[in-house]
C-alpha positions as CSV (number, residue, x, y, z in Angstrom):
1,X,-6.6,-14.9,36.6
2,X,-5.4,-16.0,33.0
3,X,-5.6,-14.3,30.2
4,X,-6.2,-15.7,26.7
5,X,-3.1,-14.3,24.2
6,X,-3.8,-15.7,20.6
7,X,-1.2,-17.1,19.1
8,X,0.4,-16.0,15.4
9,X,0.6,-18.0,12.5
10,X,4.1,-18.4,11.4
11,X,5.4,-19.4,8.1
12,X,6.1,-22.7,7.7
13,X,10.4,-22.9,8.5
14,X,11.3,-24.1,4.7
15,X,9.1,-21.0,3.3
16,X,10.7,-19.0,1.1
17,X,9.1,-15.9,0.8
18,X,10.1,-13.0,1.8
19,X,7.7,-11.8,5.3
20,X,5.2,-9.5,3.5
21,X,2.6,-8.3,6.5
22,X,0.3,-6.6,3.7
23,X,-0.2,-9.4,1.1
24,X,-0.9,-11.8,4.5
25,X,-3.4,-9.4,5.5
26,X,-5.1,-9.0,2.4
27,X,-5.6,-13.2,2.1
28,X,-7.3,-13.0,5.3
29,X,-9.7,-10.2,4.5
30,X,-12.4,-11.3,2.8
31,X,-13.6,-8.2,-0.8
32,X,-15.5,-5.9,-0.1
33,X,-17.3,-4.5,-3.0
34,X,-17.5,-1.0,-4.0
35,X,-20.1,1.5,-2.9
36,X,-22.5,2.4,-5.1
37,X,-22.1,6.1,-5.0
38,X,-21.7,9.2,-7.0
39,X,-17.7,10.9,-7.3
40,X,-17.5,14.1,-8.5
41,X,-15.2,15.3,-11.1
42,X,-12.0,16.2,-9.5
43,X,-10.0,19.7,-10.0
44,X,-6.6,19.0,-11.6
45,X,-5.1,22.3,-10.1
46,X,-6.1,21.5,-6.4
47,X,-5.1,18.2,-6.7
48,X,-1.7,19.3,-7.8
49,X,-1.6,21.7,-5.3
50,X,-2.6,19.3,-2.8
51,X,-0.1,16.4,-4.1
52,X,3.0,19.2,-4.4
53,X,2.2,19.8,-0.7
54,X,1.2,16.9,1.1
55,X,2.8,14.3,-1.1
56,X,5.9,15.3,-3.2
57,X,8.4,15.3,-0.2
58,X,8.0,11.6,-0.1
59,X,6.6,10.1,-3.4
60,X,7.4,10.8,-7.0
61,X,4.7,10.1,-9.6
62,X,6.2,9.8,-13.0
63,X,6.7,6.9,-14.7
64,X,10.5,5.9,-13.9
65,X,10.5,7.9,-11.0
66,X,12.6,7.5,-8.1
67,X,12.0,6.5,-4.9
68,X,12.3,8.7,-1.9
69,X,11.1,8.3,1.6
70,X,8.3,6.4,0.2
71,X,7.7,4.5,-3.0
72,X,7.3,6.0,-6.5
73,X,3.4,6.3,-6.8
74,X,3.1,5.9,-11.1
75,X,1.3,2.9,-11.3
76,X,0.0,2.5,-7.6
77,X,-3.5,1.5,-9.3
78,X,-3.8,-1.9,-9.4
79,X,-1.0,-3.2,-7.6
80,X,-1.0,-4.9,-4.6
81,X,0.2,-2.8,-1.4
82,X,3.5,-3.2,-0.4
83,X,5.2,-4.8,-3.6
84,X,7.5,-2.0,-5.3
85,X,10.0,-3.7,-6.4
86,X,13.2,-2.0,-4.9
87,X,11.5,0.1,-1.8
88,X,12.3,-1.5,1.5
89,X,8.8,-1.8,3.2
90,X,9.1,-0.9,7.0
């Protein structure tokens, strides 16, 4: 029996651009708007908690901040995924 295997569109051989996997991803997804839904107001001391234990080891959030095992975080809003300038995206 045969199995169909799709095949993966490559980048044409004269492209460019560096191989970014999220930003080719995100072209293909079609938006998806916002639910309309209530957030409640956060708690700045649980969220630092939460950051200084779950996050810190990794990520720096200050604006200038170094990179570490994973990309500075200051400015994350707004920006597409995977395009810090200096981080080497696995």
């Amino acid at each position: 029996s045969s199995r169909f295997v799709p095949r993966v569109a490559q980048a044409p051989a004269s492209s460019h651009q560096p191989h970014r996997p999220a930003l080719a991803l995100q072209r293909a997804m079609p938006m998806i708007p916002e639910p309309d839904v209530e957030v409640p107001e956060g708690d700045v001391k649980k969220g630092a908690k939460l950051f200084k234990a779950k996050c810190a080891q990794c990520h720096t959030c200050e604006k200038g901040g170094n990179a570490k095992q994973g990309p500075p975080l200051y400015g994350v809003m707004g920006r597409t995924s995977g395009t810090y300038d200096g981080f080497a995206y696995s």
